[in-house]
C-alpha positions in Angstrom: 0.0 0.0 0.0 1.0 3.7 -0.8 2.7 5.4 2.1 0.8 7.7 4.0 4.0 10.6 4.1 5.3 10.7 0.7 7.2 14.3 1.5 8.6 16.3 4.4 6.5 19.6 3.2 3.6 17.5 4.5 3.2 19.1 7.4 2.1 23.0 9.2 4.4 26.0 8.3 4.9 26.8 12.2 6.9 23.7 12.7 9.7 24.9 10.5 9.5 28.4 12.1 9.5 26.6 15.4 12.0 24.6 15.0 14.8 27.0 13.1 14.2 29.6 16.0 15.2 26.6 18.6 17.9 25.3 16.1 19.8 28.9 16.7 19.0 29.8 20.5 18.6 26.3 22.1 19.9 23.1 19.9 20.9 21.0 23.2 17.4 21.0 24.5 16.3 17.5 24.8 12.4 16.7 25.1 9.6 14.2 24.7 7.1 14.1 23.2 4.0 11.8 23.5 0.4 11.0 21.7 -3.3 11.2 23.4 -6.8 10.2 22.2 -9.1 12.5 24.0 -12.3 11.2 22.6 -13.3 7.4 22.7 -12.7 5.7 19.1 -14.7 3.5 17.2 -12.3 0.7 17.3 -9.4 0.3 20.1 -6.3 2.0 18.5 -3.9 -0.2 19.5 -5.0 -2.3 16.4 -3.2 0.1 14.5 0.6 -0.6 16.2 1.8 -2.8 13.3 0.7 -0.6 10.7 1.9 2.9 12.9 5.3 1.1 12.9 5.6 1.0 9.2 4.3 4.0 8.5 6.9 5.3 10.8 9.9 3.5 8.9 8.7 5.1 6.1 9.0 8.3 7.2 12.5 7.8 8.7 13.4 7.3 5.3 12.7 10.4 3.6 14.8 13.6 2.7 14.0 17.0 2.1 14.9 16.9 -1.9 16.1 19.7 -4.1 12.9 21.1 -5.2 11.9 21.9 -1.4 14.6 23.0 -0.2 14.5 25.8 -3.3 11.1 26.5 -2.0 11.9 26.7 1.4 15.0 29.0 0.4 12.6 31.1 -1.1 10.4 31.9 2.1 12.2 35.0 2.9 11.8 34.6 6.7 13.5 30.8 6.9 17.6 31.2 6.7 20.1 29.9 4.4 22.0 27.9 7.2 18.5 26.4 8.9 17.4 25.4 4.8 21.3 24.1 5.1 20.4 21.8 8.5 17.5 20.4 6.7 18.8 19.2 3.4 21.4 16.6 5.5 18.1 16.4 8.1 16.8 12.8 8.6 14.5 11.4 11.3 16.0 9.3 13.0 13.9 5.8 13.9 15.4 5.4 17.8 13.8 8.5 19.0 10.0 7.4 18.3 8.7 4.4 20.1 5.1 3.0 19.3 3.3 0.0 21.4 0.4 -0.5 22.9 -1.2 0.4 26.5 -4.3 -1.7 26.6 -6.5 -0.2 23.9 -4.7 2.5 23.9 -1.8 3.7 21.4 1.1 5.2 23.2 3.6 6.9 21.3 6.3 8.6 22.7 9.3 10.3 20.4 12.1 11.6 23.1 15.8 13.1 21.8 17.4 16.4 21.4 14.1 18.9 20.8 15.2 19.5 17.0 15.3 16.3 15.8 12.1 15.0 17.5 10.0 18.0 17.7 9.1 17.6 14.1 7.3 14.2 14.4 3.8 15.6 16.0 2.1 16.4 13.0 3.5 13.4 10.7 2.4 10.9 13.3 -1.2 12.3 14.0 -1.8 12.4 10.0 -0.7 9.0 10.1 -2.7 7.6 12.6 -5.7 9.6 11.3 -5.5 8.1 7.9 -4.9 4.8 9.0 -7.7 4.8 11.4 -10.3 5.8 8.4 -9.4 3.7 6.2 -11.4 1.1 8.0 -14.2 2.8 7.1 -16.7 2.9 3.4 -14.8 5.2 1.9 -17.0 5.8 -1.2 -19.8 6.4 1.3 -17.4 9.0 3.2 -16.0 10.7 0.5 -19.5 11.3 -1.1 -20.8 13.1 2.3 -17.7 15.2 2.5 -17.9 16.1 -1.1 -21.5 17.1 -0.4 -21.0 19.1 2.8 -17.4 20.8 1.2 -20.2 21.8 -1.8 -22.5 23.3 1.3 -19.2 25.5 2.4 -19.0 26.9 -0.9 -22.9 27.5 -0.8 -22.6 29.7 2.1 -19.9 31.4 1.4 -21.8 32.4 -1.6 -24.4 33.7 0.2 -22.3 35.7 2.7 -20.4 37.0 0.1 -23.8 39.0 -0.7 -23.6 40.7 2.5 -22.5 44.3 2.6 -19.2 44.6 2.7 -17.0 45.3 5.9 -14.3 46.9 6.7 -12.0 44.4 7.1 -12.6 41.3 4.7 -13.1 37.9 6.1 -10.0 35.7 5.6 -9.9 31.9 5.6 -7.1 29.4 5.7 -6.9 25.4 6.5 -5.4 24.6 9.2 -6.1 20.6 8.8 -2.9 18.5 8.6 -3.3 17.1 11.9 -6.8 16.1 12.0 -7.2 15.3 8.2 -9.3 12.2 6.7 -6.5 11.6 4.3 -4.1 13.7 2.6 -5.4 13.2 -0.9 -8.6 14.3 0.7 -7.0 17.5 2.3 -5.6 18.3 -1.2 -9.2 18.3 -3.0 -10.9 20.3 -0.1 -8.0 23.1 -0.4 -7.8 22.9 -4.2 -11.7 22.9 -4.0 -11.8 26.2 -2.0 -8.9 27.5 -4.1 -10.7 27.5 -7.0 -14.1 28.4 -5.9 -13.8 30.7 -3.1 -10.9 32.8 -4.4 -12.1 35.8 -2.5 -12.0 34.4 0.7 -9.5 31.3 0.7 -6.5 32.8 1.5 -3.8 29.6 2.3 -3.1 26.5 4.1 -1.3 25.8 7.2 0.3 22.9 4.9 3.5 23.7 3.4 3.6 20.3 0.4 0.0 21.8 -0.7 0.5 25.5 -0.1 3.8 24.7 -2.5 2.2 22.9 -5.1 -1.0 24.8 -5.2 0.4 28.3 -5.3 -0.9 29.3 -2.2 0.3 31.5 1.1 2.2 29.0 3.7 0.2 30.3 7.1 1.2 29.9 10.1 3.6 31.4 12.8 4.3 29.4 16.5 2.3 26.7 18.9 2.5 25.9 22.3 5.2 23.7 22.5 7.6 26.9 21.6 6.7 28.8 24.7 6.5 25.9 26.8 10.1 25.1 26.0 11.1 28.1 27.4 9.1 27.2 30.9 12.9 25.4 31.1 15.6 26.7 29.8 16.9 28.9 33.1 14.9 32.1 32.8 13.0 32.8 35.8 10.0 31.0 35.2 7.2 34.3 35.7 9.5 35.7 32.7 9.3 32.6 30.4 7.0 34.0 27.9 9.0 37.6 27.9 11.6 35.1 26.6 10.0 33.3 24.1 8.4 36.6 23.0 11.8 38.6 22.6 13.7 35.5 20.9 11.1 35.2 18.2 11.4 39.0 17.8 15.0 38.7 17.5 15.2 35.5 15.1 12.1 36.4 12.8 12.5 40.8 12.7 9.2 41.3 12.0 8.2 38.5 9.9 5.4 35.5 11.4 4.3 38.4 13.9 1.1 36.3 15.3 1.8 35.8 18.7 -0.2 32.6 20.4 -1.9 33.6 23.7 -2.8 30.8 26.1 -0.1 29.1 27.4 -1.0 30.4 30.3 -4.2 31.6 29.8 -5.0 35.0 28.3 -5.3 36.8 31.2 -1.4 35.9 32.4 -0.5 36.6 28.6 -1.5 39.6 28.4 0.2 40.6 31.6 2.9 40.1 29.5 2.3 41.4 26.5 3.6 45.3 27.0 3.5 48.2 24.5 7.2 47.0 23.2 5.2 43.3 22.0 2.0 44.9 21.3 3.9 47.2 18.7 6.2 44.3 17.4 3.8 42.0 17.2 1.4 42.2 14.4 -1.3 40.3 16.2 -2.8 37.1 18.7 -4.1 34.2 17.8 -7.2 32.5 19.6 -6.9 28.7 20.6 -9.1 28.2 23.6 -11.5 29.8 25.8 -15.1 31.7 24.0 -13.9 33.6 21.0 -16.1 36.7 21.9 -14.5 37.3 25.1 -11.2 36.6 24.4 -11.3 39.0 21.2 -13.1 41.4 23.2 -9.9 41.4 25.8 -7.8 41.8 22.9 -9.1 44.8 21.7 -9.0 46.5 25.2 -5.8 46.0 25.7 -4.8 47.6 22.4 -7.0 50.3 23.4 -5.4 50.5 27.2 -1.6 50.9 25.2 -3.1 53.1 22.8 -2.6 51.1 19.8 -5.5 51.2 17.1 -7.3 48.1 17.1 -7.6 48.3 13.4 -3.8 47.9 13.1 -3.6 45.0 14.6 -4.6 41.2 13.3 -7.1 38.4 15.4 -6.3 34.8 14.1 -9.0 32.3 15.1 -8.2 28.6 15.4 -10.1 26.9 17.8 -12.2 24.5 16.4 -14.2 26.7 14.3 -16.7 25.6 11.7 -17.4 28.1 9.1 -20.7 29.3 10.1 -18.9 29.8 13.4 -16.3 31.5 11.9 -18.6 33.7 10.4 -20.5 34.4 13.3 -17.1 35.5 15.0 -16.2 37.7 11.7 -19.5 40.0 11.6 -18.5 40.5 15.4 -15.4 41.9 14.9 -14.7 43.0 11.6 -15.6 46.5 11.8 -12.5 47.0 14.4 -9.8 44.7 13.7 -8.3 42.5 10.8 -9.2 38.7 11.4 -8.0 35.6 10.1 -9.6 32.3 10.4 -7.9 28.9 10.8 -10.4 25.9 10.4 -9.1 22.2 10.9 -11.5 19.2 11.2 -14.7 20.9 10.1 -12.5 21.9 6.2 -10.1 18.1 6.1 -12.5 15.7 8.4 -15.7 16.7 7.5 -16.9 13.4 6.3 -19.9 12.3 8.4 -17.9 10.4 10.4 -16.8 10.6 13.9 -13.2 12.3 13.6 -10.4 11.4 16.7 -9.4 14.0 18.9 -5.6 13.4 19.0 -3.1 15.7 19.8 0.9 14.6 20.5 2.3 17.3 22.6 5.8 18.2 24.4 5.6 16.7 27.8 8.9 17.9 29.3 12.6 19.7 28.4 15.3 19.3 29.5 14.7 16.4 31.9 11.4 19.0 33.6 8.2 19.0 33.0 5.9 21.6 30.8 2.6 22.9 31.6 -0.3 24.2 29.4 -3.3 25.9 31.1 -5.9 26.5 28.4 -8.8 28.7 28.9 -10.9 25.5 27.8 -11.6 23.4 30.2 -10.1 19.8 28.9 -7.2 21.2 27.6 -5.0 21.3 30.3 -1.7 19.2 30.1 0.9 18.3 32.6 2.5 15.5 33.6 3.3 16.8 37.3 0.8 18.1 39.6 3.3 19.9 41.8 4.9 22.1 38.9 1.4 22.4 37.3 0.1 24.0 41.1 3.2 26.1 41.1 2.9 27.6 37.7 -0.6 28.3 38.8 0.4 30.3 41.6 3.2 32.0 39.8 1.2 33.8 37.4 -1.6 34.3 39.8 -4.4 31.6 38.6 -6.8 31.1 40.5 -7.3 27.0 41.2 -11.2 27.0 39.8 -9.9 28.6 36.4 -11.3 27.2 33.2 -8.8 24.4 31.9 -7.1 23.7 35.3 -10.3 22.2 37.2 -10.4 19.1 35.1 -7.1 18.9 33.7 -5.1 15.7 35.4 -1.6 14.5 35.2 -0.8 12.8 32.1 -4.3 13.8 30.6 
């Protein structure tokens, strides 16, 4: 059977930024990284270990070739000795275990952070994909086709609306979640070519290549959450990670992510010197109305026109969510609109909730505390209570209440 990963542009644009700003500032960090199913699944998982293993095997065996690397060379904001790195860059097979815990799958990639880091989003398209396939896939593919064709529909209708004053922007942000990557291709080639006005990129660099589209994307969680260990006192770690990407990127990728630590503690944070260098905040937990509301007052507080500044949504949306969230907003700031499952899993079916996140650096552990409540991660209850009280959260918060060790 055909390989799931056929390239190593198959994956989101922030991973590369990621991982050349920690190739420069921080190339000895070692971490691990492991997989969760939050949702049940249809069938137990671990059925898949044999065919996770050989998919992985796979992977190990690819290179960036000579076309990509010309591509990447020509993204202005990646460097000639990072684009170097990569064309000698090979995952390596010892640092990615898979096996099974009961029904479970439990994969765990563990090494020095910029050879492993890059794994997350290969690994959950590949376990996505395999999962599906045990499913009617002519029966799928015809509901997804039929729903994509309803997208188009209303984004027909909406653009009949009176116009704005800032447009409505969309861009996929489904590699990790996808049905299948031929699948992802046709839903962004789809909306390429009949949604021109609003379709605007896709988080994936292989199609964003190939398609002649914008690469999107700019940093995730697991950047800032390296930095909860690498020396800095930890109520400063996010100043860190904040300045460093400033310093490696100089004005480029300038969407800052804002829930590490909730938005609240983020914005604590986020002074006039970030609020002018950065060109905007994403959205990835926590209700979009509030959050974007927060946004906009602190922009207003540092005297910054909101209108200047850039809202990027990417938690969990649906379209007519997404629009909902637009026609909120977009008479005072510029939006963008990342949607994952709901544009590449669409499909009738029930799709996994899977993530594979950075557990711990540098032999300590990392902490996540979401504004949703579910999304919480940490793998030590102490450090987790101590982050809490170090940026002043209060122990009911949303995210922290049902959040457990290892979850």
């Amino acid at each position: 059977m055909t390989p799931i990963i056929h390239s190593l542009l198959d994956t989101d644009l922030y991973k590369f930024s990621m991982w050349q700003a920690l190739l420069h500032r921080h190339p000895t960090t070692q971490a691990r990284y492991s997989f969760v199913c939050r949702n049940t699944s249809a069938y137990p998982l671990a059925e898949l270990v044999p065919e996770v293993d050989r998919e992985l095997d796979h992977l190990c065996s690819l290179s960036f070739q000579p076309d990509e690397l010309a591509y990447l060379r020509g993204l202005r904001y990646l460097t000639s000795d990072f684009v170097d790195f990569l064309r000698i860059f090979r995952f390596q097979r010892e640092f990615i275990e898979v096996r099974a815990q009961g029904d479970s799958l439990d994969i765990v990639a563990r090494g020095p952070q910029v050879h492993v880091m890059a794994f997350e989003i290969f690994v959950l398209a590949i376990v996505n994909e395999l999962y599906f396939r045990r499913f009617d896939a002519t029966a799928a593919l015809a509901e997804g086709r039929r729903r994509l064709a309803g997208k188009l529909d209303l984004l027909r209708d909406f653009a009949r609306e009176p116009e704005r004053r800032h447009p409505f922007e969309l861009s996929d942000f489904g590699v990790r979640r996808r049905y299948s990557g031929a699948w992802q291709r046709e839903v962004v080639s789809t909306l390429r070519d009949g949604a021109p006005r609003f379709f605007k990129g896709t988080s994936n660099v292989l199609l964003a290549k190939e398609l002649d589209l914008a690469p999107i994307g700019t940093m995730a969680h697991e950047y800032l959450q390296t930095y909860q260990t690498l020396g800095v006192r930890l109520r400063d770690f996010q100043k860190a990670a904040l300045e460093d990407w400033v310093q490696e990127f100089r004005g480029d990728l300038g969407i800052a992510l804002t829930d590490v630590i909730t938005m609240d503690a983020f914005l604590a944070d986020f002074d006039l010197y970030f609020a002018k260098l950065f060109d905007g905040l994403r959205h990835d937990s926590g209700d979009p109305i509030e959050w974007g509301e927060k946004a906009l007052a602190h922009y207003a507080r540092l005297r910054i026109d909101p209108a200047t500044k850039r809202l990027v949504f990417s938690d969990g949306l649906d379209l007519r969510r997404a629009l909902a969230i637009y026609r909120h907003f977009a008479d005072r700031a510029q939006m963008g609109f990342g949607i994952g499952t709901h544009l590449t899993n669409d499909m009738g079916l029930e799709p996994l909730s899977i993530v594979m996140k950075l557990r711990s650096a540098n032999g300590q552990p990392v902490a996540k505390i979401s504004d949703t409540p579910g999304k919480a991660l940490c793998d030590d209850a102490t450090f987790l209570a101590y982050l809490r009280q170090v940026f002043q959260v209060p122990a009911g918060a949303p995210g922290l209440s049902p959040a457990r060790p290892g979850e």
